[in-house]
N, C-alpha and C positions, 0 to 999 in steps of 0.2 A: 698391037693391042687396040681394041676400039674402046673407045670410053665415048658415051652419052656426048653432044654439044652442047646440053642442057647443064652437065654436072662438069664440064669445061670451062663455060663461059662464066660460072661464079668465081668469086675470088677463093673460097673456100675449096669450090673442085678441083681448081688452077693447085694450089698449095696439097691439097690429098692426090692427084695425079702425081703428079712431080715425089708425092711420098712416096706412092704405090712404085711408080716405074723405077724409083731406087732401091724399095724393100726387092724387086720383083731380080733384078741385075743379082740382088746377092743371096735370091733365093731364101729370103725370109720375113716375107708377108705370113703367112701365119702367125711368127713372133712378132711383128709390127701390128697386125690386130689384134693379137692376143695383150699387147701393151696398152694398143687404146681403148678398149675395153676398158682395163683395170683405170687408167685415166679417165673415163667418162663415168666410173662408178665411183671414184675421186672426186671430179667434180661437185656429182649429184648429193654426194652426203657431206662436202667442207664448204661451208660458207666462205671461209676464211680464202680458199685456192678460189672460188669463183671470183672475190674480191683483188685477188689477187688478179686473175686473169684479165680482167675487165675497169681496172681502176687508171685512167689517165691518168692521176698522178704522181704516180708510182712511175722513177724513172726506167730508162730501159734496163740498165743495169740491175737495178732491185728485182725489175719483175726476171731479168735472164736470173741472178743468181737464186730467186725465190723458186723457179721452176728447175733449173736444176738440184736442186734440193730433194724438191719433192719427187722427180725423176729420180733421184739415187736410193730415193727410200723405197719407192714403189718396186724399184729392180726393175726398171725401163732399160729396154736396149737399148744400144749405144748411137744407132739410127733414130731412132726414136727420143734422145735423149735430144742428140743434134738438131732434130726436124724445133724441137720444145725452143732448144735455144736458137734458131733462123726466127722462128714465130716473136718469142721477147724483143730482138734484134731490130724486128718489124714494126713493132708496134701490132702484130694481128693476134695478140694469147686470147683477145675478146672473140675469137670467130670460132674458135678451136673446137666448139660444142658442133658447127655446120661441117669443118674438118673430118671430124669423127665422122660424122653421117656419111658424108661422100665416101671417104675412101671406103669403108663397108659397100656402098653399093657398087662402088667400081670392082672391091675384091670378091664381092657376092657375082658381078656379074661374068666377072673370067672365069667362075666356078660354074655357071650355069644356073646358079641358085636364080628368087623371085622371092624378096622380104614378103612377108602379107603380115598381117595385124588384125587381130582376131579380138572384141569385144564381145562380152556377155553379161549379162545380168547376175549371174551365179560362175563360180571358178568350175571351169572344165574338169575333166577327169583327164590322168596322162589319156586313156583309152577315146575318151571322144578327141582329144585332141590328133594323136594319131589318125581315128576315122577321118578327119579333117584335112588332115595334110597329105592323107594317101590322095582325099577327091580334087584337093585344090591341086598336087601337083599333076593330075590327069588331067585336068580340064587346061590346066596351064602348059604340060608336056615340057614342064623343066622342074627340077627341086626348087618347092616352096619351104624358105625357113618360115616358121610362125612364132608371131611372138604375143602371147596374149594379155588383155587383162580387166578386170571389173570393172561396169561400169550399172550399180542398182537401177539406174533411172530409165536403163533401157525396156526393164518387168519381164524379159523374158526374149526370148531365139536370139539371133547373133546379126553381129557386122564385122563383117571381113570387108577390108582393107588392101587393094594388092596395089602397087603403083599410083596410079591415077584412077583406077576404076574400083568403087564401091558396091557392095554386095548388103545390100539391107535386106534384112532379115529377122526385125527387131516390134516386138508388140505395141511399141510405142509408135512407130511409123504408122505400124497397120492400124491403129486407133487413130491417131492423127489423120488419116487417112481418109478414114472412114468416119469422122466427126466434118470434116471438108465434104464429104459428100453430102452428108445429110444437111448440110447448110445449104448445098443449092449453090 
């Protein structure tokens, strides 16, 4: 398995590696991301599990048994439940949001998938969104997941996002742009 040295060398990639190459032994990374998803959609809406995640002082015990809790409610596999209670153990349920991100791009990358992120001023149609992802994954020559979302200030065309490299394509650049030129 290759995985990035970039998504290695974090403490976060280190911890989603070592998730992946274990979901991957028992053949069930799809259910380990399909878990932290539901976990990262968890996070995003309970203040209480972010506090939870992230509070020194909350012993280890508290935050293991707070986390498996909330794993038994969510219906987290049983890898998944374990990876939750190694993280409490650790003192790392504060990284878990960086967690999340890595191992998706580790299990994006064995698929051949390319995350991009796709901003607009106005919400796409599914149909331009498709248009979208038929061009990006041509030009990319691997499946681009897109994941998009509003952003008013940009007034109009788009900004895709794929890796490291940006694609502006946004009315406010080319105003900005072109207000820098007329200054001289």
């Amino acid at each position: 398995m290759d995985i990035s040295a970039g998504i290695q060398a974090s403490l976060a990639g280190r911890y989603a590696s070592a998730l992946f190459e274990l979901a991957a032994e028992g053949g069930i990374v799809t259910s380990v991301e399909s878990d932290l998803e539901t976990l990262d959609a968890a996070l995003a809406e309970s203040a209480e599990l972010r506090e939870v995640a992230s509070n020194p002082q909350l012993s280890r015990k508290a935050q293991g048994e707070a986390i498996a809790a909330v794993a038994a409610h969510l219906g987290l596999s049983e890898l998944t439940g374990n990876f939750l209670g190694v993280l409490a153990g650790n003192r790392r349920l504060s990284a878990l949001g960086d967690m999340i991100r890595a191992f998706r791009a580790i299990a994006a990358a064995q698929r051949g998938e390319v995350s991009a992120e796709v901003a607009s001023a106005h919400a796409l149609s599914d149909e331009q969104l498709a248009q979208l992802k038929d061009r990006l994954t041509a030009s990319q020559g691997r499946t681009v997941k897109l994941k998009s979302s509003v952003d008013p200030d940009l007034l109009g065309g788009l900004v895709v996002t794929i890796g490291s490299q940006r694609i502006d394509g946004s009315i406010r650049t080319r105003l900005n742009t072109l207000a820098k030129a007329m200054k001289g």
